[in-house]
C-alpha positions as CSV (number, residue, x, y, z in Angstrom):
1,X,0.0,0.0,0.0
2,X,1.2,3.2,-0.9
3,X,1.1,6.6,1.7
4,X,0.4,9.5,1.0
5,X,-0.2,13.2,2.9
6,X,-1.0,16.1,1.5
7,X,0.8,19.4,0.8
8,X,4.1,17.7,0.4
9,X,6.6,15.3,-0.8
10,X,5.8,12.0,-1.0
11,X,8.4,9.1,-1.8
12,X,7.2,6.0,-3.8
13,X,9.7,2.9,-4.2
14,X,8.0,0.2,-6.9
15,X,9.0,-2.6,-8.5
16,X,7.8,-1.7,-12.2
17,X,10.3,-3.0,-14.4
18,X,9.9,-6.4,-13.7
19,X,6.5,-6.3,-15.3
20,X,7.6,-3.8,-17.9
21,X,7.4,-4.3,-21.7
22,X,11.1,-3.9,-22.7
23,X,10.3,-2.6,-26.3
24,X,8.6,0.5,-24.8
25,X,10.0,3.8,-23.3
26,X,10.1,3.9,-19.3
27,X,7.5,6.3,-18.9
28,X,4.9,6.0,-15.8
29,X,1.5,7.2,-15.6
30,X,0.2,6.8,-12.2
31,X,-4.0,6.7,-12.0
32,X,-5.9,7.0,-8.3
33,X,-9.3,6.1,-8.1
34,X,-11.4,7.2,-4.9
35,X,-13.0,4.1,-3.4
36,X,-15.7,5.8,-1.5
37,X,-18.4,6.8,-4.3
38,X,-19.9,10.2,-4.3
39,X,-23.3,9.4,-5.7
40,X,-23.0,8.6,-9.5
41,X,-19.6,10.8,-9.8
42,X,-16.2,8.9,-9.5
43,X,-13.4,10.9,-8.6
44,X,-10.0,9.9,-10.2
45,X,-5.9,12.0,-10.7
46,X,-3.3,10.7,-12.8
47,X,0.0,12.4,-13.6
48,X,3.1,10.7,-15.6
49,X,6.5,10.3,-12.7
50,X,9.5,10.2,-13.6
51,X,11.1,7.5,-12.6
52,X,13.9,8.8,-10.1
53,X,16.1,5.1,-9.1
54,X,19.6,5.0,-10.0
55,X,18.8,1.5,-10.9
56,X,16.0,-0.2,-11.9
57,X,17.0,-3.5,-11.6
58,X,15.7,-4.0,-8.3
59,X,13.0,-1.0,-7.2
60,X,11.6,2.2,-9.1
61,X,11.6,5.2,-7.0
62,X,9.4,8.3,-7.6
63,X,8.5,11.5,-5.8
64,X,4.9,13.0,-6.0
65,X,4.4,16.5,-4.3
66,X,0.7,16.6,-3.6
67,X,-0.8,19.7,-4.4
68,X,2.1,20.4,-7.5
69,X,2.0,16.9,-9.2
70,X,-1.3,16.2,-8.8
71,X,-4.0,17.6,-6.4
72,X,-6.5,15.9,-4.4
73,X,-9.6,17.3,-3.3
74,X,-10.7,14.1,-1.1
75,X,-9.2,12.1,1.4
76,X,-9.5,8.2,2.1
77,X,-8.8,5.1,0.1
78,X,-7.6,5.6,-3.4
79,X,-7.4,2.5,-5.9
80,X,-4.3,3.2,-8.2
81,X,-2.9,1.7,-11.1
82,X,0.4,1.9,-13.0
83,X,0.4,1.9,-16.8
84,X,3.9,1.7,-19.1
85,X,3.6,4.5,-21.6
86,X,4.9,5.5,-25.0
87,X,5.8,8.8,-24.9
88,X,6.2,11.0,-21.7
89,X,3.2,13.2,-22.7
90,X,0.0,10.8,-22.6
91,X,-2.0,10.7,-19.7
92,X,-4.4,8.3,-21.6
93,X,-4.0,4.9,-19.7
94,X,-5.5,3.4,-23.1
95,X,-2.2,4.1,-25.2
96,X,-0.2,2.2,-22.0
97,X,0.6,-1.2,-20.3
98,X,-1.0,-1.9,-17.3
99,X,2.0,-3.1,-15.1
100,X,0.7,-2.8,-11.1
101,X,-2.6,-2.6,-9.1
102,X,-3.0,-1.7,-5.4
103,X,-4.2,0.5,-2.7
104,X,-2.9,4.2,-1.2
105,X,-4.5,6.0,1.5
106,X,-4.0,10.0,1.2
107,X,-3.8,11.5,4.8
108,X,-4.4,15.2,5.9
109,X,-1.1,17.2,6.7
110,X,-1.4,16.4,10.3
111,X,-3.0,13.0,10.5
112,X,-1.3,9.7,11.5
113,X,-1.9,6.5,10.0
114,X,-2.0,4.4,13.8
115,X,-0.8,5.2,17.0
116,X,0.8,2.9,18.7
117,X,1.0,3.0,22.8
118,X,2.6,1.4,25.2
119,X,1.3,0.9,28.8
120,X,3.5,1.6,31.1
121,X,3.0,-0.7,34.6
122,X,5.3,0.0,37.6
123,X,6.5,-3.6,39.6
124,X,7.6,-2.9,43.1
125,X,8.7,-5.6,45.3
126,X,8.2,-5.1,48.8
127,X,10.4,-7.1,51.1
């Protein structure tokens, strides 16, 4: 699952290449789809990443500024998918190659995915 917050940077690691048609250009156009409907509207941003590893043998690594790159209105569960494209220009998921499916939650600035707390219970051993 990928994280997300908004109004800032946002690091993505992937593994795309491994899934990738070799006989295309390494362009990546990245599609999220809000889960939760809003009546008969579907809400959905895509924006092309360039692809920022040093190697893509292993991971692909990409940076997504919300509110620059692409700019979310809603919050909540996004469905997104990866597509291979032709050119670096197309955001038209149509002239791609589907290469990865999954699930990223955009949270506010502020808000934390879980908390995690520890109770803390004090042992004293009278003698």
């Amino acid at each position: 699952m990928i994280l997300l917050r908004k109004n800032q940077l946002n690091k993505i690691a992937l593994t795309l290449t491994e899934l990738a048609n070799p006989l295309i250009a390494n362009n990546w156009l990245f599609v999220f789809h809000l889960e939760q409907s809003q009546g008969d509207e579907e809400y959905s941003q895509r924006s092309q990443l360039p692809d920022l590893g040093v190697s893509n043998k292993r991971y692909n690594y990409f940076e997504l500024t919300e509110g620059v790159d692409i700019t979310f209105i809603l919050e909540g569960m996004y469905q997104y998918t990866v597509y291979q494209m032709p050119n670096d220009t197309s955001t038209d998921e149509e002239e791609g190659e589907l290469v990865e499916t999954g699930k990223m939650k955009l949270l506010g600035v502020e808000e934390t995915d879980y908390v995690h707390s520890v109770a803390t219970n004090t042992y004293i051993n009278e003698q």
